[in-house]
SEZA-903066 format. One record per atom (N, C-alpha, C, CB): atom name; x, y, z; residue in one letter; residue number from 1. Coordinates in nm, 2 decimals, always signed. Glycine has a CB too. Layout:
BEGIN
  a      u      v      w r   k
 CA      X      Y      Z a NUM
...
This chain:
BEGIN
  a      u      v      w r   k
  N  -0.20  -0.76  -0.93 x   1
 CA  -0.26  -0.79  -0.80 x   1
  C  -0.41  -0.81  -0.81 x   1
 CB  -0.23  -0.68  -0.70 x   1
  N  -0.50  -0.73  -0.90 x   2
 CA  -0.63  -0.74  -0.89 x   2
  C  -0.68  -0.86  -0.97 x   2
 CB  -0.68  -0.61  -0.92 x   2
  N  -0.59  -0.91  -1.04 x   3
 CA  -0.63  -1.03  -1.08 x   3
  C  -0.60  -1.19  -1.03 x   3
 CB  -0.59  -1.01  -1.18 x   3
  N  -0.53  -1.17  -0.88 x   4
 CA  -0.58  -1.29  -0.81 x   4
  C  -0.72  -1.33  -0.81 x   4
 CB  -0.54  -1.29  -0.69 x   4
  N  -0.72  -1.47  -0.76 x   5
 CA  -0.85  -1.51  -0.77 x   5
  C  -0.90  -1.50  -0.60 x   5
 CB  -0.87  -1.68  -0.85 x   5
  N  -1.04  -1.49  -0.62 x   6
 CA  -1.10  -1.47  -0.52 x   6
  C  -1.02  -1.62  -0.38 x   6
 CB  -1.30  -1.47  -0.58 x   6
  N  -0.97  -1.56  -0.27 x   7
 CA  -0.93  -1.71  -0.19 x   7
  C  -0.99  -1.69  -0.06 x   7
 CB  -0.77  -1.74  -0.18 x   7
  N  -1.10  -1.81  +0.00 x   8
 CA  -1.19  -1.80  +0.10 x   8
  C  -1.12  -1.81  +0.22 x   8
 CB  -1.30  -1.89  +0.09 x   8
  N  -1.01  -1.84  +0.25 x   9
 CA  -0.90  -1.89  +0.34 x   9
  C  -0.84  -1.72  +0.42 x   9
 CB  -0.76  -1.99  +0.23 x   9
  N  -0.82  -1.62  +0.29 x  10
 CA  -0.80  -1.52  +0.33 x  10
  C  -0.91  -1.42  +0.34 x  10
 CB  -0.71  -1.49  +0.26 x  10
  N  -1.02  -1.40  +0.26 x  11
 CA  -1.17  -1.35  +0.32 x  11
  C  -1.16  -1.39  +0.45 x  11
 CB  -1.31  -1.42  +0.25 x  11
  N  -1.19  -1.55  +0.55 x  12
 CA  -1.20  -1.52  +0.66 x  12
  C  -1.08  -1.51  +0.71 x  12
 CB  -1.28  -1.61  +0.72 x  12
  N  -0.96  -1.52  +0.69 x  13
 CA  -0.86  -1.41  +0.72 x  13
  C  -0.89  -1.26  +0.82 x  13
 CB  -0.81  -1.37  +0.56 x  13
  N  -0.92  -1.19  +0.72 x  14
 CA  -0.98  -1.04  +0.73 x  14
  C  -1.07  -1.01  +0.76 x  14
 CB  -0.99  -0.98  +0.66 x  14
  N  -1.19  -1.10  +0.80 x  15
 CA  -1.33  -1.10  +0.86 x  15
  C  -1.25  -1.12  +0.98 x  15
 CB  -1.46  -1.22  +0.81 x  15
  N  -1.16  -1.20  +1.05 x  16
 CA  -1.16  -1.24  +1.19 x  16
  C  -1.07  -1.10  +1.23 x  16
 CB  -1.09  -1.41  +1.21 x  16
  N  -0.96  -1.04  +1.16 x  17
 CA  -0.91  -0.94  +1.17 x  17
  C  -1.00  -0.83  +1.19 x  17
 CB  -0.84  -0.93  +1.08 x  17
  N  -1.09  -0.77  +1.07 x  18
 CA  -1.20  -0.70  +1.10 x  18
  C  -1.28  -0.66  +1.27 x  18
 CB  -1.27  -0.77  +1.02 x  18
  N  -1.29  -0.80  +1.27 x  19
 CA  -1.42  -0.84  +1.40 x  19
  C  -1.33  -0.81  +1.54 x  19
 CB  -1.49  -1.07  +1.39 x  19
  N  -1.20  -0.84  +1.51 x  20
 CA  -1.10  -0.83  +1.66 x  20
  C  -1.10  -0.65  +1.61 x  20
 CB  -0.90  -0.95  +1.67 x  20
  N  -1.08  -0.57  +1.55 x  21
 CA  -1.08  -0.46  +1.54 x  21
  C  -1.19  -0.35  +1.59 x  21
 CB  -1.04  -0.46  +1.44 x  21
  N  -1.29  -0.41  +1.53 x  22
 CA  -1.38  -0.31  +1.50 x  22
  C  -1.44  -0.25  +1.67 x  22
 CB  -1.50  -0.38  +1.40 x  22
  N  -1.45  -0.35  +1.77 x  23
 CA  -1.53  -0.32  +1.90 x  23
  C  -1.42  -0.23  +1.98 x  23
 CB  -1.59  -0.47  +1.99 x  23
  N  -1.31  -0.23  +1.93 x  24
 CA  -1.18  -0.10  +1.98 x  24
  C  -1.18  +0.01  +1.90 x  24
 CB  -1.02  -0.16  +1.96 x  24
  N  -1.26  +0.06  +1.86 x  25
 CA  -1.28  +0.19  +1.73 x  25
  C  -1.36  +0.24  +1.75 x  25
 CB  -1.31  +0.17  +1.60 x  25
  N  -1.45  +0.34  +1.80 x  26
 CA  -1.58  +0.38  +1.80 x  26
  C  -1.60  +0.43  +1.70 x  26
 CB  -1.62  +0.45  +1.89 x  26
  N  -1.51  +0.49  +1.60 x  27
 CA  -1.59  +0.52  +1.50 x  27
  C  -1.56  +0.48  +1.42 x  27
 CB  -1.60  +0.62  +1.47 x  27
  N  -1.49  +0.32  +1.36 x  28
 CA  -1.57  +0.23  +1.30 x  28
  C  -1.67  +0.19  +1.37 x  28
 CB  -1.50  +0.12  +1.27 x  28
  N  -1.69  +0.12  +1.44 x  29
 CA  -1.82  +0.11  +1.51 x  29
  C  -1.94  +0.16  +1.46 x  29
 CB  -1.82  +0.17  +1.63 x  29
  N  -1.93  +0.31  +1.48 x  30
 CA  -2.05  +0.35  +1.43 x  30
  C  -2.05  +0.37  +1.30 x  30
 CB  -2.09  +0.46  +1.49 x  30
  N  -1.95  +0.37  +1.23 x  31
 CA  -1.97  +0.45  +1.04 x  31
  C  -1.95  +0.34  +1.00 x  31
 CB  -1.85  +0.59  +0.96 x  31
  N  -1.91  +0.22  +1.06 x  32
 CA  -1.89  +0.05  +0.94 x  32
  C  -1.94  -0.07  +0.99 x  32
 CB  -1.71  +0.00  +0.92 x  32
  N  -2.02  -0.06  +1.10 x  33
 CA  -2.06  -0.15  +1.15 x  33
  C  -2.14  -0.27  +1.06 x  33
 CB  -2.11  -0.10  +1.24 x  33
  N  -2.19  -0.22  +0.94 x  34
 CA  -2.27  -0.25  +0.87 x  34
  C  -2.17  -0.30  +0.75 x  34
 CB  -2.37  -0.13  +0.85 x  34
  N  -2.02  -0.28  +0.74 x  35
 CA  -2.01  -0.31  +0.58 x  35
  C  -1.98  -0.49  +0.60 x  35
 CB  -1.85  -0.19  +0.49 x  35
  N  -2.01  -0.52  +0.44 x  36
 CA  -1.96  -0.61  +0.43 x  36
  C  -1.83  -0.66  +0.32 x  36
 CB  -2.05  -0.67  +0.43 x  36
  N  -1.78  -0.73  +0.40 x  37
 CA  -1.66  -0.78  +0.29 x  37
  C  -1.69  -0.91  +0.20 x  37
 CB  -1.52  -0.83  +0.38 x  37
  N  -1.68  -0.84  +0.04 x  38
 CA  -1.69  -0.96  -0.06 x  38
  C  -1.63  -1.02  -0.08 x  38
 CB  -1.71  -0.97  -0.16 x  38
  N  -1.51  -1.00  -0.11 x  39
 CA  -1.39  -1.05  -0.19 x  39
  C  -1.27  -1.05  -0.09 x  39
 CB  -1.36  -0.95  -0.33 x  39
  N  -1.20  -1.13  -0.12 x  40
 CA  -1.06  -1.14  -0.04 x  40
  C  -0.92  -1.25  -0.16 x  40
 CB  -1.11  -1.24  +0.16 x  40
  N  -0.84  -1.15  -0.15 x  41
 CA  -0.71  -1.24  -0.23 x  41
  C  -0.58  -1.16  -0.16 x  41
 CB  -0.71  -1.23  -0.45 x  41
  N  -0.47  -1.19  -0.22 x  42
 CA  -0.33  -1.14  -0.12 x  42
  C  -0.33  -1.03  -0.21 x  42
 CB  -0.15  -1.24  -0.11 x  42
  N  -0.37  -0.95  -0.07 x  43
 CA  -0.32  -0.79  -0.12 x  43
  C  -0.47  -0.70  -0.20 x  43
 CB  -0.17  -0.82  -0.28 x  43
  N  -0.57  -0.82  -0.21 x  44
 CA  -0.69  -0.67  -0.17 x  44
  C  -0.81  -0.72  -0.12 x  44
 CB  -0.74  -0.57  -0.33 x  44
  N  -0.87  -0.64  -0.11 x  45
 CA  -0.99  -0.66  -0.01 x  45
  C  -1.13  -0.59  -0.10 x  45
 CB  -0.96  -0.57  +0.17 x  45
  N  -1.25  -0.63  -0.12 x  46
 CA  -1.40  -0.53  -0.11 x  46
  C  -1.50  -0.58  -0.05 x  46
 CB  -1.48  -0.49  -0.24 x  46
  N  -1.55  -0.45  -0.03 x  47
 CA  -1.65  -0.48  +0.08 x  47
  C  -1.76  -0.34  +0.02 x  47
 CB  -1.56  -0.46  +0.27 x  47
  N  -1.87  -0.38  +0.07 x  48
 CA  -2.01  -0.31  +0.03 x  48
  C  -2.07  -0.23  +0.17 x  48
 CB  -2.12  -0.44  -0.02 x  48
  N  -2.11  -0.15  +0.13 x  49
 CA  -2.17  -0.05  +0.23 x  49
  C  -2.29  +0.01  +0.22 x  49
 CB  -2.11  +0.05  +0.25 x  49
  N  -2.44  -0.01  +0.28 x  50
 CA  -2.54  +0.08  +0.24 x  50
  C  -2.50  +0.20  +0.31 x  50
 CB  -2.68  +0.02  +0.25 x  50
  N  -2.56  +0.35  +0.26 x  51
 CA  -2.53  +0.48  +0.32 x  51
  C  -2.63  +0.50  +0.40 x  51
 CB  -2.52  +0.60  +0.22 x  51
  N  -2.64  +0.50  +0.49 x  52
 CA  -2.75  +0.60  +0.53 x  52
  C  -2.74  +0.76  +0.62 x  52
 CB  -2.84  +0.52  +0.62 x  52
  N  -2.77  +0.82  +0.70 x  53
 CA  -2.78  +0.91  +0.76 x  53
  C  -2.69  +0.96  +0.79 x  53
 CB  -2.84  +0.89  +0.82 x  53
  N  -2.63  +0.88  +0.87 x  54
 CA  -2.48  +0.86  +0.97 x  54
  C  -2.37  +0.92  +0.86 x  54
 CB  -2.45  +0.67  +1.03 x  54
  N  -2.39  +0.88  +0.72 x  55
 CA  -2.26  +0.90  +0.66 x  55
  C  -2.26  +0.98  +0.56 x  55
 CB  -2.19  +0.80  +0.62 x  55
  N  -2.38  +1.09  +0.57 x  56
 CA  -2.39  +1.20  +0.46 x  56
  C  -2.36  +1.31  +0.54 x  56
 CB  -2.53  +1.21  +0.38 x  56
  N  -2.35  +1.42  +0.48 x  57
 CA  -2.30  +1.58  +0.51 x  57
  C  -2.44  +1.68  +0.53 x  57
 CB  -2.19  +1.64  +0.37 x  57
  N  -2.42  +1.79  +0.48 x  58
 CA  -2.52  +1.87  +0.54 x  58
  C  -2.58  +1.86  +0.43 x  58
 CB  -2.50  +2.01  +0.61 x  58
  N  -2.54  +1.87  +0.30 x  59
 CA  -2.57  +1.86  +0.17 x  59
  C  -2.65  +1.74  +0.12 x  59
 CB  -2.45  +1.86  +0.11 x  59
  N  -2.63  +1.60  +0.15 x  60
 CA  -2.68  +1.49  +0.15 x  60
  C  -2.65  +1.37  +0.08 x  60
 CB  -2.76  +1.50  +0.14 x  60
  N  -2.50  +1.42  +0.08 x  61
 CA  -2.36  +1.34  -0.02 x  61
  C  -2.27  +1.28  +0.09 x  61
 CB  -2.24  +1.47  -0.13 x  61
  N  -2.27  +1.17  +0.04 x  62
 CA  -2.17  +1.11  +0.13 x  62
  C  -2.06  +1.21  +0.19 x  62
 CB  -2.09  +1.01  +0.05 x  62
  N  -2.04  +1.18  +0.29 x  63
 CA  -1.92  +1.27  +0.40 x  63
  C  -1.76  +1.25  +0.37 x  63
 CB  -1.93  +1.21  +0.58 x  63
  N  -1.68  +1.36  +0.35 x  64
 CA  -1.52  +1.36  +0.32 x  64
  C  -1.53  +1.24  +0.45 x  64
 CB  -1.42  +1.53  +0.36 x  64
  N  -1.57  +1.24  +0.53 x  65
 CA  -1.45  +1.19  +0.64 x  65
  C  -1.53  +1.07  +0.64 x  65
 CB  -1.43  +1.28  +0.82 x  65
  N  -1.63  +0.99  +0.58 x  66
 CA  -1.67  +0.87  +0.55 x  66
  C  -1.58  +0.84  +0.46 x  66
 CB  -1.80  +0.85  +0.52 x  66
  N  -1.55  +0.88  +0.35 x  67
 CA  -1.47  +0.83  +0.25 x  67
  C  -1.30  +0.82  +0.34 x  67
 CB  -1.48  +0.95  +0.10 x  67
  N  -1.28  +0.92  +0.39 x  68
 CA  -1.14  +0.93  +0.42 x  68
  C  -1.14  +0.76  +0.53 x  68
 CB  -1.09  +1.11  +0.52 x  68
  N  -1.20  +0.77  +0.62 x  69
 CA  -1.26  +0.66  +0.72 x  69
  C  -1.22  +0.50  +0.62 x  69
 CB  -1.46  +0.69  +0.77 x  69
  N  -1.30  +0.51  +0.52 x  70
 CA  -1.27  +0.38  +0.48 x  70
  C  -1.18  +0.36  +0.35 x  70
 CB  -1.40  +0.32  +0.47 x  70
  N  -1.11  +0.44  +0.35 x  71
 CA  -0.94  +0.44  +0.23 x  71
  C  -0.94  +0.37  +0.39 x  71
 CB  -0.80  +0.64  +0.16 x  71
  N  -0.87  +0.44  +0.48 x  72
 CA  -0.79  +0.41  +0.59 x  72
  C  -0.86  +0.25  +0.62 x  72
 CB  -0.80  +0.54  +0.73 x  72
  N  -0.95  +0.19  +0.65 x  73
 CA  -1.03  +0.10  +0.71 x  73
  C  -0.96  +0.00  +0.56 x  73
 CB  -1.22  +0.15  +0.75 x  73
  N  -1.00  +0.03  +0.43 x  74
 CA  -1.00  -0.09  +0.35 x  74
  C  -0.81  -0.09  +0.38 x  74
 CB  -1.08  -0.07  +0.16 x  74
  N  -0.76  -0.01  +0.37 x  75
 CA  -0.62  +0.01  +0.37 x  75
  C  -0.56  -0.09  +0.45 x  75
 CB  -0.59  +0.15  +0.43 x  75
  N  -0.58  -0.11  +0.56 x  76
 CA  -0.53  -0.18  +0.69 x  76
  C  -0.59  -0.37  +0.62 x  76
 CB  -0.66  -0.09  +0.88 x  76
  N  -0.72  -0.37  +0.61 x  77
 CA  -0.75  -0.48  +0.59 x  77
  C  -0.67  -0.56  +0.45 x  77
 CB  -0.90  -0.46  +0.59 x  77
  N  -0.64  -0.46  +0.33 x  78
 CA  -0.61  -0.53  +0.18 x  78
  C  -0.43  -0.56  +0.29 x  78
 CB  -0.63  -0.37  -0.03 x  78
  N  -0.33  -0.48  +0.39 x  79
 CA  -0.27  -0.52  +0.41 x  79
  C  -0.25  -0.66  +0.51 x  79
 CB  -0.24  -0.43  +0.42 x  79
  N  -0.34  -0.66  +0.54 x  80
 CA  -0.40  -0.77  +0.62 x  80
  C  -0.38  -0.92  +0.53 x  80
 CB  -0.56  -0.74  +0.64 x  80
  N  -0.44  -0.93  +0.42 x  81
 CA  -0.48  -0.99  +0.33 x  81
  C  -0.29  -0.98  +0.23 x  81
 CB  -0.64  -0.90  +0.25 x  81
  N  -0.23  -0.93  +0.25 x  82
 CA  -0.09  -0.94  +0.20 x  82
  C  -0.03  -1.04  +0.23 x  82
 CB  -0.01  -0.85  +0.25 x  82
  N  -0.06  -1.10  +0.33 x  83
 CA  +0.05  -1.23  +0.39 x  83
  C  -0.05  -1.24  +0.55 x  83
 CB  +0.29  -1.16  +0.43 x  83
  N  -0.16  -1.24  +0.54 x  84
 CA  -0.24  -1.26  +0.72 x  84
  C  -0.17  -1.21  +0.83 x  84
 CB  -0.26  -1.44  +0.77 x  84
  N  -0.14  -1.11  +0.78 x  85
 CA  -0.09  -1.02  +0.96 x  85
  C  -0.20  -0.99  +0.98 x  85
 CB  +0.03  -0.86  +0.99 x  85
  N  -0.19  -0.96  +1.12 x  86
 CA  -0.28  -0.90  +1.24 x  86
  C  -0.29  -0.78  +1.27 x  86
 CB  -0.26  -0.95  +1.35 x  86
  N  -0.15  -0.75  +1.27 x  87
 CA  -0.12  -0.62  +1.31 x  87
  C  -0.07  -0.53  +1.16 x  87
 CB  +0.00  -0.64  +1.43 x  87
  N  -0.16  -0.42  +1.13 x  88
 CA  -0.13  -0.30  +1.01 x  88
  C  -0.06  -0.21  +0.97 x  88
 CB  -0.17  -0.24  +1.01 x  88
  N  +0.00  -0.17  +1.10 x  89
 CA  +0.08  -0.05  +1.16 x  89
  C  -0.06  +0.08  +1.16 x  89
 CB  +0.24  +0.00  +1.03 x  89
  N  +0.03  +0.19  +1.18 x  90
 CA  -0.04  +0.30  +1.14 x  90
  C  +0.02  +0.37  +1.07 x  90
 CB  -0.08  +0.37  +1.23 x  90
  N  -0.09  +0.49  +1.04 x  91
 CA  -0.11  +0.59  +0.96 x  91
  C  -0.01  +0.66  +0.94 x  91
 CB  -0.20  +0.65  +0.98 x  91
  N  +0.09  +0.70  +0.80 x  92
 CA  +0.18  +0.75  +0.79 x  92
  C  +0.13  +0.89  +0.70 x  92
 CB  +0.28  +0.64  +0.74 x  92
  N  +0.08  +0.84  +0.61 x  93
 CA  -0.01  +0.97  +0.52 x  93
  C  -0.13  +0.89  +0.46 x  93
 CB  +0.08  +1.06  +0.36 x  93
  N  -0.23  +1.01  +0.42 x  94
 CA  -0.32  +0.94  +0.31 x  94
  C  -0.38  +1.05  +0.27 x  94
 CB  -0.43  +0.83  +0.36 x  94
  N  -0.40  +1.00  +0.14 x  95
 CA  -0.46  +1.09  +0.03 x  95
  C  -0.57  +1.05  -0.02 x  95
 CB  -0.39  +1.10  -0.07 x  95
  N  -0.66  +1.14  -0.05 x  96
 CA  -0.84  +1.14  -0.11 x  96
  C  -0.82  +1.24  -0.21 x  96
 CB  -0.98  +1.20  +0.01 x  96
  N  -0.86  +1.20  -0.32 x  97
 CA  -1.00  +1.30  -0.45 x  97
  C  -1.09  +1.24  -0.47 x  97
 CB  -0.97  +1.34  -0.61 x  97
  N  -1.16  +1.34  -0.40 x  98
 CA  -1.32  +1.35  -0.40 x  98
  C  -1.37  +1.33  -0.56 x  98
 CB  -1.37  +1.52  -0.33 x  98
  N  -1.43  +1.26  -0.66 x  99
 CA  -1.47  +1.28  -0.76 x  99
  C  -1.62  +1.26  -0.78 x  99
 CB  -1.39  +1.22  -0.84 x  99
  N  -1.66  +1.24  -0.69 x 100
 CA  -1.83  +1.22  -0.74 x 100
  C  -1.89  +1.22  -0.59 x 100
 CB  -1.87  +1.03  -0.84 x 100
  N  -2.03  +1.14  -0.60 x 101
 CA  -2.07  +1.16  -0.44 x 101
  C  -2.20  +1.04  -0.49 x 101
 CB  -2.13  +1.37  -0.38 x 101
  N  -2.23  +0.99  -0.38 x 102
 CA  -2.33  +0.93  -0.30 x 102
  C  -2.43  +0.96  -0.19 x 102
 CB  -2.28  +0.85  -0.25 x 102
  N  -2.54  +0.90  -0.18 x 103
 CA  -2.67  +0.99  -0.12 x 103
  C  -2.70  +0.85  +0.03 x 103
 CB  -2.84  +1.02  -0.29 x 103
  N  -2.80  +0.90  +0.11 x 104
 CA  -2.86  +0.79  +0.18 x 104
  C  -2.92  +0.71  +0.10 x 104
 CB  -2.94  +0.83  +0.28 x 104
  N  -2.90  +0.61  +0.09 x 105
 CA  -2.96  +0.47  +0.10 x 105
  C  -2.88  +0.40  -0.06 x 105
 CB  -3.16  +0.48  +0.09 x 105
  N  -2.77  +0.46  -0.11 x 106
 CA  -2.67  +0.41  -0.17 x 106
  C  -2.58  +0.34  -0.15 x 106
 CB  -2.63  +0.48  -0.20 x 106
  N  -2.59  +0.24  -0.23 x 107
 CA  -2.49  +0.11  -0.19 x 107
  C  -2.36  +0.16  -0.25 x 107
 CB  -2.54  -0.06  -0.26 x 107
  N  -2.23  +0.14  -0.16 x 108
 CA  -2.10  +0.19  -0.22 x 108
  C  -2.04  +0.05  -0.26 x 108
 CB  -1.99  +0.28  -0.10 x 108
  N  -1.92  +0.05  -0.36 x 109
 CA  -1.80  -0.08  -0.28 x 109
  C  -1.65  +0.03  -0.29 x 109
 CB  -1.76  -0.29  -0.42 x 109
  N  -1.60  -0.07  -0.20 x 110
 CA  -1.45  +0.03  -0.18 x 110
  C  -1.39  -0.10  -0.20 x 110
 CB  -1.41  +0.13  +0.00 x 110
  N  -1.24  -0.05  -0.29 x 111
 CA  -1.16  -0.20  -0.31 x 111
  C  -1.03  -0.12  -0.26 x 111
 CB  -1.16  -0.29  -0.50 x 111
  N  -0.95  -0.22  -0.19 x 112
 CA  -0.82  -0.16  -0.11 x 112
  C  -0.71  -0.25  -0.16 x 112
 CB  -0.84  -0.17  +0.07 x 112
  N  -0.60  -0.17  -0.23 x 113
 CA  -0.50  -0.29  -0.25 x 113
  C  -0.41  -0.24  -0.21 x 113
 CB  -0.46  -0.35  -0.38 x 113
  N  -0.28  -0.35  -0.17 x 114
 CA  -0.16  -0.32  -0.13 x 114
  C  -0.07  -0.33  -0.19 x 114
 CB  -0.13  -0.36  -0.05 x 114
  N  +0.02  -0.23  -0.25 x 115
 CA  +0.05  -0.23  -0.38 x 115
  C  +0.20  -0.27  -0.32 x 115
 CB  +0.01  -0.08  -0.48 x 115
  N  +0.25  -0.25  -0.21 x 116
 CA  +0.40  -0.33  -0.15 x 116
  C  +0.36  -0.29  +0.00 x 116
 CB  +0.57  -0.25  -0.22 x 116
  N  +0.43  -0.42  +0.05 x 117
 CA  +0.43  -0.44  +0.22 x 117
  C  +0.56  -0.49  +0.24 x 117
 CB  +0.31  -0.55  +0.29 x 117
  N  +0.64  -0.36  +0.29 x 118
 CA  +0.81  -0.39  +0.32 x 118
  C  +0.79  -0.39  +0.46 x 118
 CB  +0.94  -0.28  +0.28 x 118
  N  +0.94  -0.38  +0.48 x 119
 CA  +0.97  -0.42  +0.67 x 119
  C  +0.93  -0.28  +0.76 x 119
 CB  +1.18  -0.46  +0.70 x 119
  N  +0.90  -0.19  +0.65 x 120
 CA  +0.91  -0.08  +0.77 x 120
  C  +0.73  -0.03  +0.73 x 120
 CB  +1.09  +0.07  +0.76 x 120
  N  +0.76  +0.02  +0.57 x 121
 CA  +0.65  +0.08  +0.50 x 121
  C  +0.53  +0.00  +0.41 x 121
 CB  +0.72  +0.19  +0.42 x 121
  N  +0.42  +0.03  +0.42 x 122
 CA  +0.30  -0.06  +0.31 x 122
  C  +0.27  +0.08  +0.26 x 122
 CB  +0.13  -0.18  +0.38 x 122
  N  +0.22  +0.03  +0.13 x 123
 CA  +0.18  +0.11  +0.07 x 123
  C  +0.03  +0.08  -0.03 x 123
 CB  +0.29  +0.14  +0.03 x 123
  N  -0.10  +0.13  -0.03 x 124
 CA  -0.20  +0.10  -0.03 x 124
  C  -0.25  +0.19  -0.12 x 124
 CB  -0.24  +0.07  +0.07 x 124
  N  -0.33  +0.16  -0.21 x 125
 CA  -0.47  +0.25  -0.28 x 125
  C  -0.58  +0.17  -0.29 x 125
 CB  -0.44  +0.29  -0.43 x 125
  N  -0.68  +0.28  -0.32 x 126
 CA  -0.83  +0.22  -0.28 x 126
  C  -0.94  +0.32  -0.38 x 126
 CB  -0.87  +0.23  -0.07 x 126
  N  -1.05  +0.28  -0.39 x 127
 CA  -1.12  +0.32  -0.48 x 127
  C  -1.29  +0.29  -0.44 x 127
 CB  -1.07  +0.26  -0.62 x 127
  N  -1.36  +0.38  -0.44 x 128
 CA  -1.51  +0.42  -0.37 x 128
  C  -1.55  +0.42  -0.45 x 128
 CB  -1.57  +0.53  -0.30 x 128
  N  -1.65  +0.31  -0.51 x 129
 CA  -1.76  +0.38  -0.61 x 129
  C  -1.91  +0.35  -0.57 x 129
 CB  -1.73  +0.33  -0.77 x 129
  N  -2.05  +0.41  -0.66 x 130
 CA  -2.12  +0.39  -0.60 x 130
  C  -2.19  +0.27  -0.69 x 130
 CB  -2.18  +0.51  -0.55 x 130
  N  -2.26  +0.18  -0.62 x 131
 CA  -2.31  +0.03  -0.68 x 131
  C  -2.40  +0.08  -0.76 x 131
 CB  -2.39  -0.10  -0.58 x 131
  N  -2.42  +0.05  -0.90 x 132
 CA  -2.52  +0.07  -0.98 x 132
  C  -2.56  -0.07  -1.04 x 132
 CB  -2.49  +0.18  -1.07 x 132
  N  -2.71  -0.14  -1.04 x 133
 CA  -2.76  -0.22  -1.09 x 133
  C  -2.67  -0.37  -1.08 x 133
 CB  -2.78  -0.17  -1.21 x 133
  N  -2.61  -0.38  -0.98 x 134
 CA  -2.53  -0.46  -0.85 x 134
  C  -2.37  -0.50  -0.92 x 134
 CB  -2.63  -0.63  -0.80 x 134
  N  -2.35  -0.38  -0.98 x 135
 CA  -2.17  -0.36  -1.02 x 135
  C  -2.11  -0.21  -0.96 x 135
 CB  -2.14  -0.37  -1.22 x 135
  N  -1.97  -0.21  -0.97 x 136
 CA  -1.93  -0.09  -0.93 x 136
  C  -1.96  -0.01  -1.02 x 136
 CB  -1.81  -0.09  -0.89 x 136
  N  -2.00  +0.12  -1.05 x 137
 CA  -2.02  +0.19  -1.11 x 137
  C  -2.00  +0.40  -1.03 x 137
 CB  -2.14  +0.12  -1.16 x 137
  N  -2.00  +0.47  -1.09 x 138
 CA  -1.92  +0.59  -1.10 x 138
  C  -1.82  +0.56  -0.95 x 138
 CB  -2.04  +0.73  -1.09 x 138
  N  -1.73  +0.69  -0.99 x 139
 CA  -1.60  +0.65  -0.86 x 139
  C  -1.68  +0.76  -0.80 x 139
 CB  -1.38  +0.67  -0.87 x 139
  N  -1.67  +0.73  -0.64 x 140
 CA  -1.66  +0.84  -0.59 x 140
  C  -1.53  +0.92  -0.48 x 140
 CB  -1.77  +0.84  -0.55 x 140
  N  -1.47  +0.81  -0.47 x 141
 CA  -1.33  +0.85  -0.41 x 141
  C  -1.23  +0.77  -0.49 x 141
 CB  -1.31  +0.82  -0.25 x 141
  N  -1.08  +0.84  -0.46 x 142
 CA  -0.97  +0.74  -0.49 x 142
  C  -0.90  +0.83  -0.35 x 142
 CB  -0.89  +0.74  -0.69 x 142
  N  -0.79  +0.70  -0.36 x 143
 CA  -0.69  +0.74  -0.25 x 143
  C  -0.60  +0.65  -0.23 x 143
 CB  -0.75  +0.77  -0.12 x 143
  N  -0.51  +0.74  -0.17 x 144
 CA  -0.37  +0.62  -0.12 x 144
  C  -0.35  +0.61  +0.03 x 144
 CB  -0.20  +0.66  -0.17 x 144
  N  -0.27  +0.54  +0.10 x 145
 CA  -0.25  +0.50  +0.18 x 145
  C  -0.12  +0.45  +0.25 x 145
 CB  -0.31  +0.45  +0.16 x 145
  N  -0.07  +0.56  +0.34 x 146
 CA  +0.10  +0.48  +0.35 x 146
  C  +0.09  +0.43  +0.53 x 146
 CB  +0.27  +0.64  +0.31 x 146
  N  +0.11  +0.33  +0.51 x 147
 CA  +0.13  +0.31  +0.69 x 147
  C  +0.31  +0.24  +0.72 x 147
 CB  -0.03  +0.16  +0.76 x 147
  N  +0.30  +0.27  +0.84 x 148
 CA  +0.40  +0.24  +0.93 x 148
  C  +0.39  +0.09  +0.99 x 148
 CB  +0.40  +0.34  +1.02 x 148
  N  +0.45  -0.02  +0.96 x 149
 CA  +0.42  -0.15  +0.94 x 149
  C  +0.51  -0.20  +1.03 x 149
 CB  +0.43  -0.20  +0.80 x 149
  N  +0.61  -0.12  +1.07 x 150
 CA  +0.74  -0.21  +1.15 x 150
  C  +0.73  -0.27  +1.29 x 150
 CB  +0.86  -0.14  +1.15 x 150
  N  +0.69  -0.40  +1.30 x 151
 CA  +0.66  -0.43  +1.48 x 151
  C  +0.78  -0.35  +1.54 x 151
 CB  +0.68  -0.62  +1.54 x 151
């Protein structure tokens, strides 16, 4: 899957999905309002994020629940990008390990694939790392993703 080629047809695919989503979320809203999506092919999605304030902890590492926020967020979109549905389902489980961390003003990318989209269940993983010298470099999350897909 990660070696489809980049296809602009499904990027704005998932930009127009995105954009109808996001102003029904408040907390996308507030914690993603800012990302952007690079890449788009069937079945994954990345998108770039600068950190700032809003999405660090008391410590000054990126926040569990920022990371958890966008498994779930790229999750929905790389199923998006499966075949252009609209609709994701919801959240059945998801899983995070925390392996590293990010600070304010750190550029992330998160890549979300959909590793199978059946009639009832999708099933998704995704990977946080933080941008070093404008490539992905150290992880700082991994995670999966199961949603409930069945109109």
């Amino acid at each position: 899957m990660a070696s489809e080629p980049f296809n602009p047809e499904i990027l704005s695919h998932v930009e127009k999905f995105w954009q109808g989503r996001k102003p029904h979320s408040p907390i996308y809203a507030f914690l993603l309002s800012d990302i952007k999506l690079t890449h788009a092919s069937k079945g994954l999605v990345r998108a770039r994020l600068q950190l700032t304030n809003n999405h660090v902890n008391a410590h000054g590492g990126i926040h569990g629940s920022v990371s958890a926020t966008l498994i779930d967020r790229v999750g929905g979109m790389a199923i998006a990008a499966w075949d252009n549905r609209m609709k994701t389902g919801v959240s059945t489980d998801i899983h995070i390990s925390y392996v590293g961390s990010a600070k304010d003003g750190d550029e992330i990318e998160v890549e979300g694939v959909a590793k199978k989209v059946g009639g009832t269940l999708a099933f998704t993983t995704a990977t946080i790392s933080k941008v070093v010298d404008g490539e992905p470099g150290p992880i700082i999350a991994t995670g999966s993703h199961t949603k409930f897909v069945k109109a």
